[in-house]
MMTF fields as JSON, N, C-alpha, C and O atoms, coordinates in Angstrom:
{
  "mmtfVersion": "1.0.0",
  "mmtfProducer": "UNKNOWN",
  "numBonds": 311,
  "numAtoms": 312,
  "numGroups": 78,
  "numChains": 1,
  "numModels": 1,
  "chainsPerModel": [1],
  "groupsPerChain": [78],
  "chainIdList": ["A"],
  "bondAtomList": [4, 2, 8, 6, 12, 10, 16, 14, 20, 18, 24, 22, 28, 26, 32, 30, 36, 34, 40, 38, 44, 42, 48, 46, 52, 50, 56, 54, 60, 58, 64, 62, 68, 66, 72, 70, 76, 74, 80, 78, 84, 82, 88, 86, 92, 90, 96, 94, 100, 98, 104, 102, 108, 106, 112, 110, 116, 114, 120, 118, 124, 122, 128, 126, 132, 130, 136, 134, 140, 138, 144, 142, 148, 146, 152, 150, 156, 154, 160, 158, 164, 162, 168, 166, 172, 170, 176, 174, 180, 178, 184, 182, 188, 186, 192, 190, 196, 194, 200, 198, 204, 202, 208, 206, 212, 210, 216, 214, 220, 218, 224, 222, 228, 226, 232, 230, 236, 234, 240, 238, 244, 242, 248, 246, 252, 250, 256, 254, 260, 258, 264, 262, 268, 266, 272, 270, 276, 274, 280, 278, 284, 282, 288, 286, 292, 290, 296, 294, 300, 298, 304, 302, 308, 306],
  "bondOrderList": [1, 1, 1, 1, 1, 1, 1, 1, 1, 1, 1, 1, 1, 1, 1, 1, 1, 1, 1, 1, 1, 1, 1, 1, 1, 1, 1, 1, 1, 1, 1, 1, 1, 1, 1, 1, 1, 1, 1, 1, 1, 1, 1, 1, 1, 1, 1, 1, 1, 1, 1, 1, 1, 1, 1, 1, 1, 1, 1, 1, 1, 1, 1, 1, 1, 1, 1, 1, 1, 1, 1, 1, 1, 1, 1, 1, 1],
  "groupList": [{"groupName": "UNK", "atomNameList": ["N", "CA", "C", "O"], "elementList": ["N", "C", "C", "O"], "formalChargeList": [0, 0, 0, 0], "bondAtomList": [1, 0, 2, 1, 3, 2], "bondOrderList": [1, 1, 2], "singleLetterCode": "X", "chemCompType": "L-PEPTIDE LINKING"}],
  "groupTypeList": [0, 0, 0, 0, 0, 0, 0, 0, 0, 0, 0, 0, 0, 0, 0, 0, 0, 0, 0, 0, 0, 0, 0, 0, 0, 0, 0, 0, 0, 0, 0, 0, 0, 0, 0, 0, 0, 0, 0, 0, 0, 0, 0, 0, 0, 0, 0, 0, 0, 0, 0, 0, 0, 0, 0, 0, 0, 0, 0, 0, 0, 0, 0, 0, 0, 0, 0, 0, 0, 0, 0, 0, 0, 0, 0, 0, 0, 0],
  "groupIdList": [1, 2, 3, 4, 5, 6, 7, 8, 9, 10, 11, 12, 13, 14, 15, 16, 17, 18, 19, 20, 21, 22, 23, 24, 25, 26, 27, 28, 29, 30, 31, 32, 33, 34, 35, 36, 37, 38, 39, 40, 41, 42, 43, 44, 45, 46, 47, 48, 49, 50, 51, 52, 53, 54, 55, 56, 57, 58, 59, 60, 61, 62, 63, 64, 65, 66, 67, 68, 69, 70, 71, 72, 73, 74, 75, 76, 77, 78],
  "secStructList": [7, 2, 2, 2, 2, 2, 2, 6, 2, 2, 2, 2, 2, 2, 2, 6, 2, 2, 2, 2, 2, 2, 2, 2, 2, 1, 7, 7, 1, 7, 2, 2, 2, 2, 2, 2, 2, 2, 2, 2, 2, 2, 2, 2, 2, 2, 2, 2, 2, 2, 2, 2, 2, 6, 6, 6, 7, 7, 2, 2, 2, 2, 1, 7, 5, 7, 1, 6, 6, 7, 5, 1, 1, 1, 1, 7, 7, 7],
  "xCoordList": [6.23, 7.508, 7.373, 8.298, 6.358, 5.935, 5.91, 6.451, 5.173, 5.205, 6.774, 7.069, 7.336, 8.641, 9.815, 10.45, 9.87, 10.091, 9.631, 10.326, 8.55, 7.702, 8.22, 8.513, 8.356, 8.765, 10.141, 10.55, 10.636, 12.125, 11.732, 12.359, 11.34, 11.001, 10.825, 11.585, 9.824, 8.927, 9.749, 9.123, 11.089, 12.116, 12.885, 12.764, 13.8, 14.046, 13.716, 14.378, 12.442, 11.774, 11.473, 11.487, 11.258, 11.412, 12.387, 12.265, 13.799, 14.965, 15.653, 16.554, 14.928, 15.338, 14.485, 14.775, 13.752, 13.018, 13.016, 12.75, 13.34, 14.174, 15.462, 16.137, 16.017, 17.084, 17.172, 18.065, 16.234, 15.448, 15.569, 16.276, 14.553, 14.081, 15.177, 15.255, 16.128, 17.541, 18.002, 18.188, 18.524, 19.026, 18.649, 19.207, 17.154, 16.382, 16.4, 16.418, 16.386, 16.404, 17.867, 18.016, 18.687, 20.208, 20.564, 21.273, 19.576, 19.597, 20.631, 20.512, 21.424, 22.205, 21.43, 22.312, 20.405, 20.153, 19.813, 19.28, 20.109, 19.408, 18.222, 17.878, 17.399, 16.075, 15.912, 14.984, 16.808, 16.189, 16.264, 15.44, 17.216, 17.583, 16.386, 15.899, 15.591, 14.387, 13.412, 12.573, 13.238, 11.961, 12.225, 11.323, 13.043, 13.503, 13.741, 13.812, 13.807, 14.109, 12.46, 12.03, 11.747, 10.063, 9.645, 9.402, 9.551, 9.039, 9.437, 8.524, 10.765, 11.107, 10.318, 9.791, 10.147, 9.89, 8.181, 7.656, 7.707, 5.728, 5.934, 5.501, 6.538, 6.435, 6.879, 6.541, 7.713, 8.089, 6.614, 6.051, 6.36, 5.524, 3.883, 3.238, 3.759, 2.687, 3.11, 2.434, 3.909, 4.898, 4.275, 3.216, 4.617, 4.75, 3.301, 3.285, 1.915, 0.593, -0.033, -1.107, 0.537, 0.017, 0.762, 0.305, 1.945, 2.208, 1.731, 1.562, 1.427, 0.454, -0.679, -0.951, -1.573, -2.284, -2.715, -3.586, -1.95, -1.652, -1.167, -1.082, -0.865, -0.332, -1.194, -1.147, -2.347, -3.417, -3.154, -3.669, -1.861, -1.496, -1.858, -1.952, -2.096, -1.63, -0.484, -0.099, 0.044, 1.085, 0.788, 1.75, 0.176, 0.158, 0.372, 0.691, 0.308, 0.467, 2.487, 3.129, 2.861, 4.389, 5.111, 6.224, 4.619, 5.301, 5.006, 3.929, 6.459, 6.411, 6.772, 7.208, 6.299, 6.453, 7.458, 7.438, 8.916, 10.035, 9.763, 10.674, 9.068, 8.745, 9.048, 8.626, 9.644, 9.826, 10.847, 11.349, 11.486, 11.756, 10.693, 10.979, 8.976, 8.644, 8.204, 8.442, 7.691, 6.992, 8.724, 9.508, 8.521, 9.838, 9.828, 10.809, 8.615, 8.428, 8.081, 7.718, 8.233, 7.82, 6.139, 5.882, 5.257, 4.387, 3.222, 3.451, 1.975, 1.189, 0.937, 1.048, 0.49, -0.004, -0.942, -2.042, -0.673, -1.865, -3.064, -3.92],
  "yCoordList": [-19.917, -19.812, -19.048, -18.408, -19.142, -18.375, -17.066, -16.365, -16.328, -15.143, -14.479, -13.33, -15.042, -14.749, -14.366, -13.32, -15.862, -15.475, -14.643, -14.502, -14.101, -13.45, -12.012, -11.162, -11.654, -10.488, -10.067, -8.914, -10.887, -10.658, -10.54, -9.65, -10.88, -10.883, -9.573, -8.752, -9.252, -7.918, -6.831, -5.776, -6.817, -6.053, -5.761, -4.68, -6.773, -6.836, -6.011, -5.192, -6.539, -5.671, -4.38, -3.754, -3.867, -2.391, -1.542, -0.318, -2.404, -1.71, -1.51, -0.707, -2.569, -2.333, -1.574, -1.29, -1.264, -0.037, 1.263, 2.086, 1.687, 2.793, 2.716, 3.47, 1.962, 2.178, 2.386, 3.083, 1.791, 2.258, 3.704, 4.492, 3.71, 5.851, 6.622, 7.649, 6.196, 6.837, 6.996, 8.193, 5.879, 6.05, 6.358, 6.49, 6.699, 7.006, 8.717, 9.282, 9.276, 10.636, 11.233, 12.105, 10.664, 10.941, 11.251, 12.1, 9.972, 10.421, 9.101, 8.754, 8.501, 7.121, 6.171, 6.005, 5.571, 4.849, 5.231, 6.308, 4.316, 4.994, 4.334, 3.342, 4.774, 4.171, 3.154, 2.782, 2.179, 0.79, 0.314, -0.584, 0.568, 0.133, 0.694, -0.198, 1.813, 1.91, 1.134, 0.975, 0.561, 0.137, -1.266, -1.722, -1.895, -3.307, -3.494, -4.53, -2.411, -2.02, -2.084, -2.981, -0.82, -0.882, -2.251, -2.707, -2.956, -3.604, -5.4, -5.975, -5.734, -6.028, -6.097, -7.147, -4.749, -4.564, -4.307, -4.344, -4.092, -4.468, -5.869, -6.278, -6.816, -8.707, -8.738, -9.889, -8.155, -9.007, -8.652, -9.404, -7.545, -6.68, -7.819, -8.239, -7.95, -9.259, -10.716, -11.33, -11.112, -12.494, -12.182, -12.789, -11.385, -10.776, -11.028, -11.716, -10.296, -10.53, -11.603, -11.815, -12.53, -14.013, -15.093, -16.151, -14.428, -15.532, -15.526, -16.445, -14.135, -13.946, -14.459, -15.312, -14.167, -15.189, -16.717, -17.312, -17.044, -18.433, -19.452, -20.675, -18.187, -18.458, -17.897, -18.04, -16.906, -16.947, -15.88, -15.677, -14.973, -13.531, -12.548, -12.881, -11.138, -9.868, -8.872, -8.532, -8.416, -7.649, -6.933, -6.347, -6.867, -5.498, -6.886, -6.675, -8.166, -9.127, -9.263, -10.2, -8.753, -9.264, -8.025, -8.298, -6.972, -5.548, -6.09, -6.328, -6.196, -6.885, -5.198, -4.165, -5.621, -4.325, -4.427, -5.197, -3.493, -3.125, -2.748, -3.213, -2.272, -1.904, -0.22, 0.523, 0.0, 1.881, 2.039, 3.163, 0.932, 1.134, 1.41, 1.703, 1.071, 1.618, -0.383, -1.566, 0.217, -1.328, -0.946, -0.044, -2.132, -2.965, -2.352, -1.905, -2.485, -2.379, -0.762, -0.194, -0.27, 1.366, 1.191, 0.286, 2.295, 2.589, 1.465, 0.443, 2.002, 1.108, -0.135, -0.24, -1.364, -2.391, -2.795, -2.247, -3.973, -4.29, -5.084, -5.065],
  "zCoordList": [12.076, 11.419, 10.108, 9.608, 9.677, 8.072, 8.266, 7.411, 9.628, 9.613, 9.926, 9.595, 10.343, 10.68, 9.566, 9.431, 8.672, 7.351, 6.271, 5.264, 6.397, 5.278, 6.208, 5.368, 7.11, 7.832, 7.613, 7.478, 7.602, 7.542, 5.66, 5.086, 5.305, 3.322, 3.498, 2.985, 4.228, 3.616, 4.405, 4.498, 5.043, 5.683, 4.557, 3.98, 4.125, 2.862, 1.544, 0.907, 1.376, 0.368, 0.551, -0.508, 1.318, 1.971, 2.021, 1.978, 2.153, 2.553, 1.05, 0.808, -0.071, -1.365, -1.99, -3.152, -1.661, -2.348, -2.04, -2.916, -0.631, -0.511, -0.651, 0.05, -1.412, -1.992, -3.275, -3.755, -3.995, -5.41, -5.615, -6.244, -4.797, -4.373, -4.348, -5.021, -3.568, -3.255, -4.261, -4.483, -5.61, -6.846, -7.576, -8.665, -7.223, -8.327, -8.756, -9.85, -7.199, -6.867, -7.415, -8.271, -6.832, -6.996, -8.966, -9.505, -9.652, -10.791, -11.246, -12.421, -10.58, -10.502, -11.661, -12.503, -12.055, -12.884, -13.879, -14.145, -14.592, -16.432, -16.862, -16.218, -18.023, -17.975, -17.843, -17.124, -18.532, -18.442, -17.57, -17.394, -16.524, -15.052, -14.504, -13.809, -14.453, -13.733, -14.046, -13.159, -15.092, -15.572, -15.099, -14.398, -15.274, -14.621, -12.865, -12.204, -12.542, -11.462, -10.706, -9.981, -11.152, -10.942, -10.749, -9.631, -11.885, -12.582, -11.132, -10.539, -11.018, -10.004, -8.948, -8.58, -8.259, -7.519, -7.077, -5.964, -8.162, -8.346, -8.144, -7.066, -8.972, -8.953, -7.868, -7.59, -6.431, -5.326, -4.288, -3.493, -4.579, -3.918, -3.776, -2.816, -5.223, -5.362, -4.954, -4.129, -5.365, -4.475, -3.235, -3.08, -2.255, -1.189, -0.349, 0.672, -0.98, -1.218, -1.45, -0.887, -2.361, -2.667, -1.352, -0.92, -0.975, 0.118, 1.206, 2.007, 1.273, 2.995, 2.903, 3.748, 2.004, 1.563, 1.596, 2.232, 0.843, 1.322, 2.605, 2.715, 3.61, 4.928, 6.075, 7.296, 4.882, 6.182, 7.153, 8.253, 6.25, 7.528, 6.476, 5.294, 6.971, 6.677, 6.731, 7.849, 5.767, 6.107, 7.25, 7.746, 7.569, 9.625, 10.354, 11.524, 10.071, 11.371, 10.761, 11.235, 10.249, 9.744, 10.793, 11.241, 11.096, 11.432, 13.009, 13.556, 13.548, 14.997, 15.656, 15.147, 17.119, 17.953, 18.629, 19.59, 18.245, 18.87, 20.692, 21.376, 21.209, 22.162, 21.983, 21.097, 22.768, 22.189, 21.525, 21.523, 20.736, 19.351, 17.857, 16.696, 18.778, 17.445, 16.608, 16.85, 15.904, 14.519, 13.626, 13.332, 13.558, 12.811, 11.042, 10.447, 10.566, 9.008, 9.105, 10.134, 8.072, 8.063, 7.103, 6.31, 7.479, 6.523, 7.154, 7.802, 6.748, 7.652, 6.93, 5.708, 7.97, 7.171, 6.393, 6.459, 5.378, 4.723, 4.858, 3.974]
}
């Protein structure tokens, strides 16, 4: 059940960080919004690391196989 939740986490966290990128590029945020923004997003990134951890998985065991849809998470695992 942990890997399940931490997958759907680390979906999440993925889908907000290319959305980061997106606003970031576009030029949409102003500094301090990036730096809080970054900054965010390094602490979920480690959250993220310490819970797999503690649960005894790796991020590459969270990226489930769509079938020929392809791995669920983008970018390879950790």
């Amino acid at each position: 059940m942990a890997a399940l939740v931490l997958t759907v986490v680390e979906l999440l966290r993925q889908l907000m960080e290319r959305q980061a990128v997106h606003r970031f590029d576009e030029g949409t945020l102003r500094a301090e919004q990036e730096d809080r923004l970054g900054t965010a997003l390094m602490l979920l990134d480690e959250r993220m690391d310490e819970l797999c951890e503690q649960h005894g998985l790796r991020r590459s065991d969270l990226n489930l196989d769509l079938g020929p849809l392809g791995p669920l998470l983008a970018g390879p695992g950790r």
